[in-house]
Chimera marker file (.cmm) of the C-alpha trace (Angstrom):
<marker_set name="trace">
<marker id="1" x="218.185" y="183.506" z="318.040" r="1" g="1" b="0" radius="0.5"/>
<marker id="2" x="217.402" y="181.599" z="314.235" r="1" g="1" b="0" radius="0.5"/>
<marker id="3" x="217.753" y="178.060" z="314.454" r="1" g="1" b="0" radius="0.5"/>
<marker id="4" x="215.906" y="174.982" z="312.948" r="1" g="1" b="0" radius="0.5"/>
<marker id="5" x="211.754" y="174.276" z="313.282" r="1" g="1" b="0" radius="0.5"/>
<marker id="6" x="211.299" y="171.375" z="314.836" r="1" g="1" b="0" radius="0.5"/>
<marker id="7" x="207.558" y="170.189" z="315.136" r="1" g="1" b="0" radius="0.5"/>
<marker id="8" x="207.518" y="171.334" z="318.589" r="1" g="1" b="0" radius="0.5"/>
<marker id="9" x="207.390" y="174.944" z="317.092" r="1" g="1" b="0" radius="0.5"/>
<marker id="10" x="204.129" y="174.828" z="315.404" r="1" g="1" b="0" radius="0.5"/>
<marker id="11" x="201.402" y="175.561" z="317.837" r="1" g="1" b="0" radius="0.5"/>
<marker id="12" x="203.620" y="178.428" z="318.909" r="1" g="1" b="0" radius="0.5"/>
<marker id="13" x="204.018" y="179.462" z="315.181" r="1" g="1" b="0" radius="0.5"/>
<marker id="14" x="200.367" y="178.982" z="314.690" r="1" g="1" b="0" radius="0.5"/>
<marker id="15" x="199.438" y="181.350" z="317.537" r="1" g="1" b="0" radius="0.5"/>
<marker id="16" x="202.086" y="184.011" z="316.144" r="1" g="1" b="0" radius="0.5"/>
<marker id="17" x="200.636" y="183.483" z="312.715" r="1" g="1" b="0" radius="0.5"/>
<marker id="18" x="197.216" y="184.204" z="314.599" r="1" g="1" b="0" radius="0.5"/>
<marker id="19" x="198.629" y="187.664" z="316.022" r="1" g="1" b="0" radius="0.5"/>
<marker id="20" x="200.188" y="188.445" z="312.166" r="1" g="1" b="0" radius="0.5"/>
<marker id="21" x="196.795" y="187.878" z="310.395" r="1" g="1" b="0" radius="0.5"/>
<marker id="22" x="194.628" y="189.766" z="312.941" r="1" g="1" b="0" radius="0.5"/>
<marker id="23" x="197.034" y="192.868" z="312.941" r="1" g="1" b="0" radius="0.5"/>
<marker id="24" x="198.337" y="193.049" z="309.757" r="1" g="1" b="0" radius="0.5"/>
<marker id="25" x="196.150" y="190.932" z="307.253" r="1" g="1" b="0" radius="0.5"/>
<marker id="26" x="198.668" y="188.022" z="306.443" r="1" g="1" b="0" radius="0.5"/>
<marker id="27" x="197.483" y="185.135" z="305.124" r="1" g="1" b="0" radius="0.5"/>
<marker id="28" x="195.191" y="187.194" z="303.349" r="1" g="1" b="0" radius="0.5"/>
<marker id="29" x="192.673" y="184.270" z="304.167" r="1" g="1" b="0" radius="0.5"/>
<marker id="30" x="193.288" y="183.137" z="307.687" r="1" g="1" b="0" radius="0.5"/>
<marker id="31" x="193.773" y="178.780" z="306.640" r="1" g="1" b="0" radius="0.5"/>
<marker id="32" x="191.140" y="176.177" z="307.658" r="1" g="1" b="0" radius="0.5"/>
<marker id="33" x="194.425" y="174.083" z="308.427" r="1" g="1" b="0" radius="0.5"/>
<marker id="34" x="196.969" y="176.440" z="309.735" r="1" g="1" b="0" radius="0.5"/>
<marker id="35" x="199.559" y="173.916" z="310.150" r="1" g="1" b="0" radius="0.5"/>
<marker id="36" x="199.017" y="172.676" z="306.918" r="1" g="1" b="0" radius="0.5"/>
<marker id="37" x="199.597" y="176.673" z="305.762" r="1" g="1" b="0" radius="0.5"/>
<marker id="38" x="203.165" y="176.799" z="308.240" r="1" g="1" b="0" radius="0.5"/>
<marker id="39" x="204.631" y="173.108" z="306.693" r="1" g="1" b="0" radius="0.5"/>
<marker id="40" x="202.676" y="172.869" z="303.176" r="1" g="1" b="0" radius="0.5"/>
<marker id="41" x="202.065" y="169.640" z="302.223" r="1" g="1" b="0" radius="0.5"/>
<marker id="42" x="203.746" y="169.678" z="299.128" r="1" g="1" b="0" radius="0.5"/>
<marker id="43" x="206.552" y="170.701" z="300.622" r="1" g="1" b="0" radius="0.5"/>
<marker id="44" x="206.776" y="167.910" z="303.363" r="1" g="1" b="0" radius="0.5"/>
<marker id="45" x="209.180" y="165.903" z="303.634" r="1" g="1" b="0" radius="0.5"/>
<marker id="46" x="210.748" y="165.764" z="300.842" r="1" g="1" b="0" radius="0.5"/>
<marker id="47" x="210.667" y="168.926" z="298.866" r="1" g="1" b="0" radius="0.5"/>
<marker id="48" x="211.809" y="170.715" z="302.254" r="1" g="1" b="0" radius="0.5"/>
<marker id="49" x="215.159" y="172.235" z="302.012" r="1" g="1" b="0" radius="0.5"/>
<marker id="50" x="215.018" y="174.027" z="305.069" r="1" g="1" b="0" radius="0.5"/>
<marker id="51" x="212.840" y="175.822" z="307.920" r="1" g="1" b="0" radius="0.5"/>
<marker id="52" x="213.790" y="177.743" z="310.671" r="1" g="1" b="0" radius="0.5"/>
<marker id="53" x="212.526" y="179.940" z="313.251" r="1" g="1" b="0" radius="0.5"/>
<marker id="54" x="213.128" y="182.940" z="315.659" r="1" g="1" b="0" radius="0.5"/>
<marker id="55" x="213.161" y="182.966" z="319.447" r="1" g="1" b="0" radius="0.5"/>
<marker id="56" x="212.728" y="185.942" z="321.626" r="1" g="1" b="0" radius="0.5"/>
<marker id="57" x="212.999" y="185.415" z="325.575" r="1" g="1" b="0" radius="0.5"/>
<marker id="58" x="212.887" y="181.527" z="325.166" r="1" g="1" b="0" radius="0.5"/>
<marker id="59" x="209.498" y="181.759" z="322.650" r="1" g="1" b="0" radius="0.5"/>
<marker id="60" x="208.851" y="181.207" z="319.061" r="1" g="1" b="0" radius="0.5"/>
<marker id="61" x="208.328" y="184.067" z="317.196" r="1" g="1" b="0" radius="0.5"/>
<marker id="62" x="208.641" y="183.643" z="313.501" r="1" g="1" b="0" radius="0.5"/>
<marker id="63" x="209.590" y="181.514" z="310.961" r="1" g="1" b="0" radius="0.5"/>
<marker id="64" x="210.901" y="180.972" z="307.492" r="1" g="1" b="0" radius="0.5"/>
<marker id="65" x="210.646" y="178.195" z="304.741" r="1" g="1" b="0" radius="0.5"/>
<marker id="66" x="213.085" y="177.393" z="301.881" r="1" g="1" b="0" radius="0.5"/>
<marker id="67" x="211.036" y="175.056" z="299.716" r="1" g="1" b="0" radius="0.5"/>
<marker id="68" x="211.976" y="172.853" z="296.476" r="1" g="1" b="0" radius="0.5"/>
<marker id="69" x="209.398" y="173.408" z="293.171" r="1" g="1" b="0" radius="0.5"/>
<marker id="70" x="208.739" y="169.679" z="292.695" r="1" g="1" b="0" radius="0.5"/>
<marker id="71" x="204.917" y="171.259" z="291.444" r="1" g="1" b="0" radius="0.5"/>
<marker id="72" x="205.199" y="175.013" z="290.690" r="1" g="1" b="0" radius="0.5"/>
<marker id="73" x="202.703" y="176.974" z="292.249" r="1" g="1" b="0" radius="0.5"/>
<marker id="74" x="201.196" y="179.092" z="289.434" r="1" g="1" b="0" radius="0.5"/>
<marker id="75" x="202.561" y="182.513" z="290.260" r="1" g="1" b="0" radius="0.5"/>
<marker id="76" x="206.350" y="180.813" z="289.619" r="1" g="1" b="0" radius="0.5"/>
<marker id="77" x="204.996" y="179.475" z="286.151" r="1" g="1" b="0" radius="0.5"/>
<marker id="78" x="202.546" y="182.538" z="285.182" r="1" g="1" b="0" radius="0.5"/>
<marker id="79" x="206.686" y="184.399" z="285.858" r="1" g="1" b="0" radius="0.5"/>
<marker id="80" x="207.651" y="181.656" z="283.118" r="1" g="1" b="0" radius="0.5"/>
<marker id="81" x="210.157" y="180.161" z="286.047" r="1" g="1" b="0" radius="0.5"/>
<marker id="82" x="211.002" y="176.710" z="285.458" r="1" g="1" b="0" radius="0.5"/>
<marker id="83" x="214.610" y="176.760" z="286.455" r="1" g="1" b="0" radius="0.5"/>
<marker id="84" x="215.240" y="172.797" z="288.161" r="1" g="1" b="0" radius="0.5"/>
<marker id="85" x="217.756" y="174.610" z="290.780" r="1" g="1" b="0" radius="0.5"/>
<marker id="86" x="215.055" y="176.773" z="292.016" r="1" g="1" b="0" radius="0.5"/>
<marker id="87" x="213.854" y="177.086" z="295.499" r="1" g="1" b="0" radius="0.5"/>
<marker id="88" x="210.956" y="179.445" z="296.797" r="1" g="1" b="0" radius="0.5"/>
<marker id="89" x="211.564" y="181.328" z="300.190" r="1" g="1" b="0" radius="0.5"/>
<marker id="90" x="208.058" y="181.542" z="301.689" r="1" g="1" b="0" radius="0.5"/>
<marker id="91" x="205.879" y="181.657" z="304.817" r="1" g="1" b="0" radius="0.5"/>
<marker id="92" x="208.441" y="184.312" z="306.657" r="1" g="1" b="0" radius="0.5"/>
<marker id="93" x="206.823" y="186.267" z="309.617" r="1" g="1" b="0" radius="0.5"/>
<marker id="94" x="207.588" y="187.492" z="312.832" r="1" g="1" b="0" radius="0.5"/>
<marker id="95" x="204.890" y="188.168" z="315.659" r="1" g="1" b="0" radius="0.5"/>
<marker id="96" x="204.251" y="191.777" z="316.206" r="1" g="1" b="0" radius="0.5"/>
<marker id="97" x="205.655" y="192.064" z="319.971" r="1" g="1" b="0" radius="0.5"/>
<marker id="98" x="209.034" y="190.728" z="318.174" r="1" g="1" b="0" radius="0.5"/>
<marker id="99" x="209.537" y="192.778" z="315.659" r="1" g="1" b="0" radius="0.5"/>
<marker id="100" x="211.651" y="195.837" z="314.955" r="1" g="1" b="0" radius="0.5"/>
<marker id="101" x="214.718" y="193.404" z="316.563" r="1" g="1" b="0" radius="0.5"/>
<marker id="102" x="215.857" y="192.516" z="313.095" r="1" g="1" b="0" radius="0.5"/>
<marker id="103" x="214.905" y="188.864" z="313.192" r="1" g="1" b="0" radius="0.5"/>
<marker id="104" x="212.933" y="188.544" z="309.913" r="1" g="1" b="0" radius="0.5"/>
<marker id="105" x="215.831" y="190.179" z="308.159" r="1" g="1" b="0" radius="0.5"/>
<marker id="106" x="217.721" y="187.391" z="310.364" r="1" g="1" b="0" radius="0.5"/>
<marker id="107" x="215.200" y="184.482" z="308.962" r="1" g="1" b="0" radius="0.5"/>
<marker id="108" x="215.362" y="185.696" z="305.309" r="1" g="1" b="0" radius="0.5"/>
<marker id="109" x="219.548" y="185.451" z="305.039" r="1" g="1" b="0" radius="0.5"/>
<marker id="110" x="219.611" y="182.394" z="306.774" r="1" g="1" b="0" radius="0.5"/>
<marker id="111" x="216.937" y="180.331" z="304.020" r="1" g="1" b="0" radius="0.5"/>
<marker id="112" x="218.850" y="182.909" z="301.462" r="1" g="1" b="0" radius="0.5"/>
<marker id="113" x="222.627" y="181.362" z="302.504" r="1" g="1" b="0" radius="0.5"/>
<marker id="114" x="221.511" y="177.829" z="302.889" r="1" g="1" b="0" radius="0.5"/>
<marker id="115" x="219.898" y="178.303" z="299.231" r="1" g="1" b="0" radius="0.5"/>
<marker id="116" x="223.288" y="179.860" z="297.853" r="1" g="1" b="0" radius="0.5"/>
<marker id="117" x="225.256" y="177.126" z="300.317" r="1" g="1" b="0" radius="0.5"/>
<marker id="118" x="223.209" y="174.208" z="297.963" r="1" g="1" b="0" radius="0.5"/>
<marker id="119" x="223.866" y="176.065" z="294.189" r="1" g="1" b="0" radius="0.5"/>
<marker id="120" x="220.330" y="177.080" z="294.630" r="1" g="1" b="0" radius="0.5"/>
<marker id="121" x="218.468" y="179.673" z="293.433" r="1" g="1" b="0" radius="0.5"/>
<marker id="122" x="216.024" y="181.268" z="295.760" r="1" g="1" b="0" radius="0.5"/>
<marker id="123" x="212.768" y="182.682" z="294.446" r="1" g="1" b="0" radius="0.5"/>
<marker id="124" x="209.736" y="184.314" z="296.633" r="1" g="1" b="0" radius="0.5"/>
<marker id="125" x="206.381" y="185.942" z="296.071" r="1" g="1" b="0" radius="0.5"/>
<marker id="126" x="204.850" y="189.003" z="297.944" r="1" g="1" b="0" radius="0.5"/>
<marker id="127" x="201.279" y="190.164" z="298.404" r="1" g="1" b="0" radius="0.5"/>
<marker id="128" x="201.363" y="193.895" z="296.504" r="1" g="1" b="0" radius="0.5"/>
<marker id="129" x="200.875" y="195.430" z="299.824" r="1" g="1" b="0" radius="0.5"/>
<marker id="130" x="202.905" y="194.035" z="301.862" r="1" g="1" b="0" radius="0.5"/>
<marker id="131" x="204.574" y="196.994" z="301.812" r="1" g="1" b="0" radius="0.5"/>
<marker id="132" x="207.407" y="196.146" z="304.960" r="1" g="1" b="0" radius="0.5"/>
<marker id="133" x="208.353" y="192.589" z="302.782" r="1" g="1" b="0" radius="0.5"/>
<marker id="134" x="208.564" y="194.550" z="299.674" r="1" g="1" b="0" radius="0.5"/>
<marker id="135" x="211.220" y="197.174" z="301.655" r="1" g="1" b="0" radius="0.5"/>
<marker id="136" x="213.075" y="194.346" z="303.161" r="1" g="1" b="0" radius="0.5"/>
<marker id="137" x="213.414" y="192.312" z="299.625" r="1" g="1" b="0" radius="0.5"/>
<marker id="138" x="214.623" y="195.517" z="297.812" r="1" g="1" b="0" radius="0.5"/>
<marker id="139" x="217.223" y="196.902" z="300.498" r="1" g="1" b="0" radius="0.5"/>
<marker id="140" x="219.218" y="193.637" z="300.511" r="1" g="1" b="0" radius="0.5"/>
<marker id="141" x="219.384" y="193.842" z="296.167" r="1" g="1" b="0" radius="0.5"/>
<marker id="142" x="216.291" y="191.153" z="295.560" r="1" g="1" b="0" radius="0.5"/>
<marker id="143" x="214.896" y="192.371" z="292.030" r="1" g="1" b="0" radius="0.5"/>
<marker id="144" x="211.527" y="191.828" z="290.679" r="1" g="1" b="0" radius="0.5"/>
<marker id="145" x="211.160" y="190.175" z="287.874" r="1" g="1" b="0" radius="0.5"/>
<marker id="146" x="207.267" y="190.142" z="287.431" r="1" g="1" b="0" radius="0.5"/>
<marker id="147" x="204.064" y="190.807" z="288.987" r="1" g="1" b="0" radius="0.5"/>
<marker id="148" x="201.281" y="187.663" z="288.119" r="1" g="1" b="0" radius="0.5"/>
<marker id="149" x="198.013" y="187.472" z="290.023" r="1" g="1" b="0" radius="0.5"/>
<marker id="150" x="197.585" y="185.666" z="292.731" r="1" g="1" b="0" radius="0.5"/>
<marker id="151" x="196.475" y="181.901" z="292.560" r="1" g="1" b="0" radius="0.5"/>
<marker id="152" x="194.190" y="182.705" z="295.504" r="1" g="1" b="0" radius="0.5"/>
<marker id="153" x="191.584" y="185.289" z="296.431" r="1" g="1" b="0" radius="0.5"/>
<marker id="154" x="191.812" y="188.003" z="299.089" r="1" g="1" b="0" radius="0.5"/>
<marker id="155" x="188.603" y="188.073" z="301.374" r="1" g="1" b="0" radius="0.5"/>
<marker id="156" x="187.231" y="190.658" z="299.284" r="1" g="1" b="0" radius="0.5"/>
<marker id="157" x="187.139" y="188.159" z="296.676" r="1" g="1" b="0" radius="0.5"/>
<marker id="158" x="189.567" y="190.237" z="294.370" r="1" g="1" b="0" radius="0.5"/>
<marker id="159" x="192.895" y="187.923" z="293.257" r="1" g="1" b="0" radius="0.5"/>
<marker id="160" x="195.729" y="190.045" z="294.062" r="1" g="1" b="0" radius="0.5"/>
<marker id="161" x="198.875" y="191.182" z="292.035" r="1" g="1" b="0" radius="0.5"/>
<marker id="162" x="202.184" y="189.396" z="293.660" r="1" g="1" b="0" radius="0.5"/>
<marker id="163" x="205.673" y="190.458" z="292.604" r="1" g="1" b="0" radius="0.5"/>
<marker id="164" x="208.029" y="188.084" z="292.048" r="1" g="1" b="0" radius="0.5"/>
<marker id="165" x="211.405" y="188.332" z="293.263" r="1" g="1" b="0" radius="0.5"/>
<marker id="166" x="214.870" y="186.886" z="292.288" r="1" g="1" b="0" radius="0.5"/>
<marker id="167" x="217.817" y="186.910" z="294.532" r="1" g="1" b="0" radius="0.5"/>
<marker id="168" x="220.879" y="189.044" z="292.909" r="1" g="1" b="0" radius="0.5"/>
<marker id="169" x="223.358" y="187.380" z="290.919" r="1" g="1" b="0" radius="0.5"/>
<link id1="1" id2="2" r="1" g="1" b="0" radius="0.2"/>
<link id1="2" id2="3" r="1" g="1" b="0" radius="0.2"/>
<link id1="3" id2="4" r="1" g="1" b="0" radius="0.2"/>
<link id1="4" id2="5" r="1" g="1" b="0" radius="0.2"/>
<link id1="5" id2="6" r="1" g="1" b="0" radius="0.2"/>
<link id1="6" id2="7" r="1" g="1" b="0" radius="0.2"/>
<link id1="7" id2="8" r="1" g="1" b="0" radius="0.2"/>
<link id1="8" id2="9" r="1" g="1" b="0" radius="0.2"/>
<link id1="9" id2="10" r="1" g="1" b="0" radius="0.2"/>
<link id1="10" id2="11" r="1" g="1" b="0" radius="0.2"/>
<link id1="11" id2="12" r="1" g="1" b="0" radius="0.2"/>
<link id1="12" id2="13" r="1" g="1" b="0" radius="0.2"/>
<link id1="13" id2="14" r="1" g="1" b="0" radius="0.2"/>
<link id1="14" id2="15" r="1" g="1" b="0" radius="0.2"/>
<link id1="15" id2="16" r="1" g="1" b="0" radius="0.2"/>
<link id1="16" id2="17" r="1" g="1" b="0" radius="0.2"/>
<link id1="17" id2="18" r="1" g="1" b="0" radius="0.2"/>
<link id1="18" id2="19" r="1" g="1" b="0" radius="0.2"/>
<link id1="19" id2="20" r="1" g="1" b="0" radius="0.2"/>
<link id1="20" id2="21" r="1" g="1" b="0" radius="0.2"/>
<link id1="21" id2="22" r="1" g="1" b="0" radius="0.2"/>
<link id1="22" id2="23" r="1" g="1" b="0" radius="0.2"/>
<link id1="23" id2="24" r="1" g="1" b="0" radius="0.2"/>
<link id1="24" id2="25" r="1" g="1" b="0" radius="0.2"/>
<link id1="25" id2="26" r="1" g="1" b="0" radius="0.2"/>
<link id1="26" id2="27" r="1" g="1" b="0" radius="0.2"/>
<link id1="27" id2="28" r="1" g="1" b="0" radius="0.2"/>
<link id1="28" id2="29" r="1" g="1" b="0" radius="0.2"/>
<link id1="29" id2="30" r="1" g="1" b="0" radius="0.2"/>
<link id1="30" id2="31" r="1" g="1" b="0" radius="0.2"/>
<link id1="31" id2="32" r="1" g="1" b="0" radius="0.2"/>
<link id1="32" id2="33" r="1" g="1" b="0" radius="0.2"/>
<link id1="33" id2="34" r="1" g="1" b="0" radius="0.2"/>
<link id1="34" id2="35" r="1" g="1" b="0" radius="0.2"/>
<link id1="35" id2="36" r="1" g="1" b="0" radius="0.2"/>
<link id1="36" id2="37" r="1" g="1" b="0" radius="0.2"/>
<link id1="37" id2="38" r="1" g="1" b="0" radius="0.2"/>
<link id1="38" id2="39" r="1" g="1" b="0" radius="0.2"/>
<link id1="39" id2="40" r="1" g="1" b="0" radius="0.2"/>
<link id1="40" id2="41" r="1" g="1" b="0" radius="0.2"/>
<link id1="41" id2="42" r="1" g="1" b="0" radius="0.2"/>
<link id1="42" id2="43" r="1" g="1" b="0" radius="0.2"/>
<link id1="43" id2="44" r="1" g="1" b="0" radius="0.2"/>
<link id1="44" id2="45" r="1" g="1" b="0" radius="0.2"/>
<link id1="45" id2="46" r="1" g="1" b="0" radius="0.2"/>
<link id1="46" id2="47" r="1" g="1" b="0" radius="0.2"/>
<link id1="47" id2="48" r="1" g="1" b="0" radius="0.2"/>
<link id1="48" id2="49" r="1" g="1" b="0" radius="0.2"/>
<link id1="49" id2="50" r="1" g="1" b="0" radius="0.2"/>
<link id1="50" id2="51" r="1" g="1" b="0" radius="0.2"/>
<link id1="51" id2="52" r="1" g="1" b="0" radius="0.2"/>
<link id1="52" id2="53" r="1" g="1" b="0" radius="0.2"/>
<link id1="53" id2="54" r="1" g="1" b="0" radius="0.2"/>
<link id1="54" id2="55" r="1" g="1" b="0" radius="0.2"/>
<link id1="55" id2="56" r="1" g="1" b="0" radius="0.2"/>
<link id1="56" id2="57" r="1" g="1" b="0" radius="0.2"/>
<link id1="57" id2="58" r="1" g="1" b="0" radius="0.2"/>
<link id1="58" id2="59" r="1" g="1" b="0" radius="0.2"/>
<link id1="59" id2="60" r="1" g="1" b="0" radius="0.2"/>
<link id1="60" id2="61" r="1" g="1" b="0" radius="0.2"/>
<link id1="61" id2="62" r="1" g="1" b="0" radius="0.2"/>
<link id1="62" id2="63" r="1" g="1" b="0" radius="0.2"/>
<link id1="63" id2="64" r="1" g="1" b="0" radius="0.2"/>
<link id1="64" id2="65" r="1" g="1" b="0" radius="0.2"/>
<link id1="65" id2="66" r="1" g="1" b="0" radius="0.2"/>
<link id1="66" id2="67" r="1" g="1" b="0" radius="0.2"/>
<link id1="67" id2="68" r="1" g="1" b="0" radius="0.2"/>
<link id1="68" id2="69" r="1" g="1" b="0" radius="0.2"/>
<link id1="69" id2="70" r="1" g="1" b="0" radius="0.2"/>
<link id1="70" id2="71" r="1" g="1" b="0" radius="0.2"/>
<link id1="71" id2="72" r="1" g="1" b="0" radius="0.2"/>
<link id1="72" id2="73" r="1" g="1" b="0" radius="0.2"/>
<link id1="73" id2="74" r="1" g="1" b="0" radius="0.2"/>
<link id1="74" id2="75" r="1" g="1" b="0" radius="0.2"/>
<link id1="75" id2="76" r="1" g="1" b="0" radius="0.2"/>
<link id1="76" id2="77" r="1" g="1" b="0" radius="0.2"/>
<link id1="77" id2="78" r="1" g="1" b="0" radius="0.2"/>
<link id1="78" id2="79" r="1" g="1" b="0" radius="0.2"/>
<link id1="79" id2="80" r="1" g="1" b="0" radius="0.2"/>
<link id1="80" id2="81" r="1" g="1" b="0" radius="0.2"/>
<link id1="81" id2="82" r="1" g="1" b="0" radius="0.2"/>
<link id1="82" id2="83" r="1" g="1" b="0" radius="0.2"/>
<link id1="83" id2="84" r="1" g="1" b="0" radius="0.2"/>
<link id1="84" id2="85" r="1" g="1" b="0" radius="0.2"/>
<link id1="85" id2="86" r="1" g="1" b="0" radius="0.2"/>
<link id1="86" id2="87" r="1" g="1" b="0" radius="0.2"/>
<link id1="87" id2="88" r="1" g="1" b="0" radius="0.2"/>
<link id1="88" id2="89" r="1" g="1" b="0" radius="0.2"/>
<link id1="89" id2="90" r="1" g="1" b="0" radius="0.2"/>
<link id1="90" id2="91" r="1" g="1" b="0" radius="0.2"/>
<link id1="91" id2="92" r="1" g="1" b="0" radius="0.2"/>
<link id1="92" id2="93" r="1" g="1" b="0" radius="0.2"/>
<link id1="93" id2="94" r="1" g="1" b="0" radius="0.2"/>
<link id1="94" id2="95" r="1" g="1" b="0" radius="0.2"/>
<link id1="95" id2="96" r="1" g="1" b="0" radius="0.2"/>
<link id1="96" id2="97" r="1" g="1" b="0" radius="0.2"/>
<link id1="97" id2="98" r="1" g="1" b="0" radius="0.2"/>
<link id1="98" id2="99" r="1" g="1" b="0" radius="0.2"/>
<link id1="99" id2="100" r="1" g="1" b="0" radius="0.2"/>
<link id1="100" id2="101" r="1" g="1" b="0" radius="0.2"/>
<link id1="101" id2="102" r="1" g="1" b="0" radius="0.2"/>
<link id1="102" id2="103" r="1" g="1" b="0" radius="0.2"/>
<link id1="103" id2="104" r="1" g="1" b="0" radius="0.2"/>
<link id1="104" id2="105" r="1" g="1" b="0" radius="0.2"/>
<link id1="105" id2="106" r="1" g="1" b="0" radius="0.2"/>
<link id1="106" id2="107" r="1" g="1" b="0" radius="0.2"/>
<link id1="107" id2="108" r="1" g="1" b="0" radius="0.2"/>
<link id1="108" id2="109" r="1" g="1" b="0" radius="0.2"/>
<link id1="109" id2="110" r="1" g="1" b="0" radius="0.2"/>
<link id1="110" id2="111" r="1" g="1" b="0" radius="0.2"/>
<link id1="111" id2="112" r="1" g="1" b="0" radius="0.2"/>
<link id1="112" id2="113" r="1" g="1" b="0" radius="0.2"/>
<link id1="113" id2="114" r="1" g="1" b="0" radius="0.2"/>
<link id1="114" id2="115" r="1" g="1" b="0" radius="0.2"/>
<link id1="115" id2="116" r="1" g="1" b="0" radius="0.2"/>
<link id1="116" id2="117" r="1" g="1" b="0" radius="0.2"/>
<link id1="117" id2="118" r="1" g="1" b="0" radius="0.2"/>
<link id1="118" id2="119" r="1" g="1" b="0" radius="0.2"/>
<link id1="119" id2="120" r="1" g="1" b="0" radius="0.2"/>
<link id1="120" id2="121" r="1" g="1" b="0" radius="0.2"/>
<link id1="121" id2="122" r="1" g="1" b="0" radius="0.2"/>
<link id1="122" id2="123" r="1" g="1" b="0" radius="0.2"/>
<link id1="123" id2="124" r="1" g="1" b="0" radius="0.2"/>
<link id1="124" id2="125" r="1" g="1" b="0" radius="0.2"/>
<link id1="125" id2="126" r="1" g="1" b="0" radius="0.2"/>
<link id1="126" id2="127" r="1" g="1" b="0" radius="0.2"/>
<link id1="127" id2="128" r="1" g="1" b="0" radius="0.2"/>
<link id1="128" id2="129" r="1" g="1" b="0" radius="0.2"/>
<link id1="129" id2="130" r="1" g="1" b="0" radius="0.2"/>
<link id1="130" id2="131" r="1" g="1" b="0" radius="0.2"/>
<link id1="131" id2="132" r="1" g="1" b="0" radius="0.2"/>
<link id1="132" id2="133" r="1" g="1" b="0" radius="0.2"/>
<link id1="133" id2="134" r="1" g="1" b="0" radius="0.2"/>
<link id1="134" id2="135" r="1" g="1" b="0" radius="0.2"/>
<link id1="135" id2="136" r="1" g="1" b="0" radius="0.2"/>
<link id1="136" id2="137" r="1" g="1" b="0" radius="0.2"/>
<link id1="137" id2="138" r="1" g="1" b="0" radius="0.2"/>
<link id1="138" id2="139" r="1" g="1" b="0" radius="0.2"/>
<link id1="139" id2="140" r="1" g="1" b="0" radius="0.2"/>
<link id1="140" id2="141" r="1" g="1" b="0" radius="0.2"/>
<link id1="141" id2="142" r="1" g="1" b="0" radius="0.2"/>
<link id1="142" id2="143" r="1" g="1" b="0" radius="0.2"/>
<link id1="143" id2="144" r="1" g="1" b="0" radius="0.2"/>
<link id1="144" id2="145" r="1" g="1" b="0" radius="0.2"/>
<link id1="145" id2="146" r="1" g="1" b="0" radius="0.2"/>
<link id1="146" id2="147" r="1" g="1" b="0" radius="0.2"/>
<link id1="147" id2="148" r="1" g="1" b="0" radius="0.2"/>
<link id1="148" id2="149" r="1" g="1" b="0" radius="0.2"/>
<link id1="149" id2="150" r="1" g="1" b="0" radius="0.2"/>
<link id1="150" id2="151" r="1" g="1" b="0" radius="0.2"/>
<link id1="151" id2="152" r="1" g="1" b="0" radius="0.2"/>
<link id1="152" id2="153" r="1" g="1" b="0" radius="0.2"/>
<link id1="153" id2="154" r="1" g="1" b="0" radius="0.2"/>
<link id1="154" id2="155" r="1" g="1" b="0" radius="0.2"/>
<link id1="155" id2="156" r="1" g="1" b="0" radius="0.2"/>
<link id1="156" id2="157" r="1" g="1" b="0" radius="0.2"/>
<link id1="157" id2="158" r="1" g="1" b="0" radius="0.2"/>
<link id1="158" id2="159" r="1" g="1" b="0" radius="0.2"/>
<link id1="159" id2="160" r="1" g="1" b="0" radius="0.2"/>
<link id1="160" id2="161" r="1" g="1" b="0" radius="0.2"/>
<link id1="161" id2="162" r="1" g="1" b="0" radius="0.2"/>
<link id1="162" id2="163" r="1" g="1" b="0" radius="0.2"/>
<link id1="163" id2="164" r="1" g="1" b="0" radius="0.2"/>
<link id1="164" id2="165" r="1" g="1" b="0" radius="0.2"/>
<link id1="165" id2="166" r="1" g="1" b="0" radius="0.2"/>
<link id1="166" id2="167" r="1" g="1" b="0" radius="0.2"/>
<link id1="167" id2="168" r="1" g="1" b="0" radius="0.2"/>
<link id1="168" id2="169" r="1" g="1" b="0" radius="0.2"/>
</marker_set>
């Protein structure tokens, strides 16, 4: 089931988030603030267009963020993006012990149709290897349009390469 966050979600999306970064590395950088990583302050309240999560068996299990570019993060102006109608999809995950259900494919349309539902134009970035993202972006038409580095640093102190992806026309 998708349906709107509500702040009642978080600590349940912080302890998914928990399971996501231990297993598969995502944040890169497990956040000081977590919460402030799950509803970005720059993004809250008013540059939120939407945010919505998945339930599984009654619990929260993922989540999704469509957010408004009042200040571009540099990876969307390093991609020489400065469209006013833009809005970046971000922070989607699903827990490990939920996935494989089709619920972050689930998460991504619904941001993706409330974008297109507004005249918007939805923009995301993704970590070079995060290889599942990268298939899920590219089966349902997304096209890159550049890969920038990072503005952050992996724990290896290395900034990574993100590609930067458009929705189709």
């Amino acid at each position: 089931m998708i349906r709107p966050r509500t702040p009642a979600d978080l600590p349940a999306l912080v302890n998914a988030l928990w399971e996501i970064h231990v297993q598969d590395g995502y944040p890169s950088v497990w956040p000081e603030q977590p919460l402030s990583f799950l509803a970005p302050a720059d993004t809250v309240p008013a540059d939120t267009v939407g945010g919505w999560v998945a339930e599984m068996d009654g619990r929260v299990v993922g989540q999704v963020l469509l957010r408004g570019v009042s200040r571009p993060p540099g990876w969307l102006l390093d991609a020489g993006l400065t469209d006013p109608n833009l809005v970046i999809l971000s922070r989607l995950f699903v827990a490990p012990g939920a996935r494989h259900q089709g619920l972050a494919q689930a998460l991504f349309q619904t941001a993706w149709a409330e974008a297109e539902r507004r005249g918007l134009q939805p923009v995301l970035d993704v970590h070079h290897r995060n290889y599942a993202a990268i298939r899920l972006y590219e089966r349902l038409g997304w096209q890159r349009i550049a890969s920038v580095h990072a503005d952050w640093a992996d724990p290896d102190g290395t900034t990574p390469t993100v590609h930067v992806d458009l929705s189709p026309a």
